[in-house]
C-alpha positions in Angstrom: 8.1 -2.4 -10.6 8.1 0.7 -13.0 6.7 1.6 -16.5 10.0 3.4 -17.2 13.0 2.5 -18.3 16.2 1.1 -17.1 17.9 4.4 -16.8 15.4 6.6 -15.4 14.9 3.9 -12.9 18.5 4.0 -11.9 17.9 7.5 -11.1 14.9 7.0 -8.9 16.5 4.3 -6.7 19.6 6.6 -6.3 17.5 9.5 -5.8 14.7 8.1 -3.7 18.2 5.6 -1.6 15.7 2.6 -2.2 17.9 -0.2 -0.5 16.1 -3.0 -2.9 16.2 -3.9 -6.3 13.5 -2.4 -8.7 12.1 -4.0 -11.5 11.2 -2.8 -14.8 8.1 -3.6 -17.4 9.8 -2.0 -20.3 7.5 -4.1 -22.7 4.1 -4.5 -19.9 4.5 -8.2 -19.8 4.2 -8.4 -16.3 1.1 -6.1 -16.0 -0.1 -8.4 -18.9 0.3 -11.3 -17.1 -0.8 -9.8 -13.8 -4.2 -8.8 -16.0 -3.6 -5.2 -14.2 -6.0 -2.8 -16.3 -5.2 0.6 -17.6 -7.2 3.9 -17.2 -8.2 6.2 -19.8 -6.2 9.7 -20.3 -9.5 11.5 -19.0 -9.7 9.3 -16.1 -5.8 9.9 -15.4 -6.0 13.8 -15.4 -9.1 14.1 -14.0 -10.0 11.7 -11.1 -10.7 13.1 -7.9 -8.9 10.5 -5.9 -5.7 10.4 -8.3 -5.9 14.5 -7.8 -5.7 14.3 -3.9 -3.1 11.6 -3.9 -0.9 13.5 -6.2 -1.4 17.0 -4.2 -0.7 14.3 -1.1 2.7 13.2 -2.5 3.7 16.7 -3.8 2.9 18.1 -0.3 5.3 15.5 1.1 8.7 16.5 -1.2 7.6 13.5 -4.0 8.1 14.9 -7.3 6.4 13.3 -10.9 10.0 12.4 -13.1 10.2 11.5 -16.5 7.0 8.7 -17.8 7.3 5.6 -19.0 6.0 4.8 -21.5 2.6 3.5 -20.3 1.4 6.3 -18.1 -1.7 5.1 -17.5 -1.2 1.5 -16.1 -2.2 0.6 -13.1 -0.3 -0.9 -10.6 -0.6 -3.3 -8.1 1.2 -5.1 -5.6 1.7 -8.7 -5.2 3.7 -11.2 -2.5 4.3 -14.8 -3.9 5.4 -17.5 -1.8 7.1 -20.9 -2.5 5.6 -22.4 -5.2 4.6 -19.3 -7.0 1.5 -19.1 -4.6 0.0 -15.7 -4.3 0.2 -14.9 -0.9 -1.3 -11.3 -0.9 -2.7 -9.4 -4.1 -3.5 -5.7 -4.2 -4.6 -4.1 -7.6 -4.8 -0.6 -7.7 -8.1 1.2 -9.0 -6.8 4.1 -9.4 -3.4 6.3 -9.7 -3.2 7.1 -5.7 -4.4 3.4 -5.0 -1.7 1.6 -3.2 -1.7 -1.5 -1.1 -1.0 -0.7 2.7 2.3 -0.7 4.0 1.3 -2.8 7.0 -1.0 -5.6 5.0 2.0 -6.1 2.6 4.5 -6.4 5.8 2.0 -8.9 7.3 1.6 -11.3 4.2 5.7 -11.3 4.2 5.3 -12.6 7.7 3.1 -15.5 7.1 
């Protein structure tokens, strides 16, 4: 799920050949109701770990596109099972903070 909008979304799945649908949080109601917290401007330039994970991504061909609109919301990754059960929950604690690839994969298992 992005903070952008619907368009520029479009244009990241088409660029980026993502073969699932992507969600939008146009108006941050599902990182309100998610609780996810939001880092100062400061932080957002300046953090050490955001830094590396951006010279990271540029290094491997990812480019920054257009913002949404709240460029400094966290993210965070969640895998809800039947019920609405929260089967695996990662909240990211900082810009280059993503859950890992395989723990997601597993929690989809189970």
């Amino acid at each position: 799920m992005g903070t952008a909008n619907r368009a520029y979304a479009a244009d990241f799945v088409e660029q980026e050949e993502i073969p699932f649908p992507v969600l939008v949080d146009d108006d941050g109601v599902a990182a309100a109701a998610g609780a996810l917290p939001r880092v100062n401007p400061f932080r957002l330039l300046f953090d050490p770990r955001s830094l590396g994970g951006a010279r990271r991504a540029h290094r491997a061909g990812h480019r920054i596109g257009k913002p949404g609109k709240r460029t400094n919301q966290l993210g965070a990754t969640f895998v809800l099972g039947a019920g609405g059960r929260v089967r695996y929950e990662h909240v990211d604690e900082h810009t280059a903070d993503h859950a890992p690839l395989d723990d997601v994969l597993a929690a989809l298992r189970a």
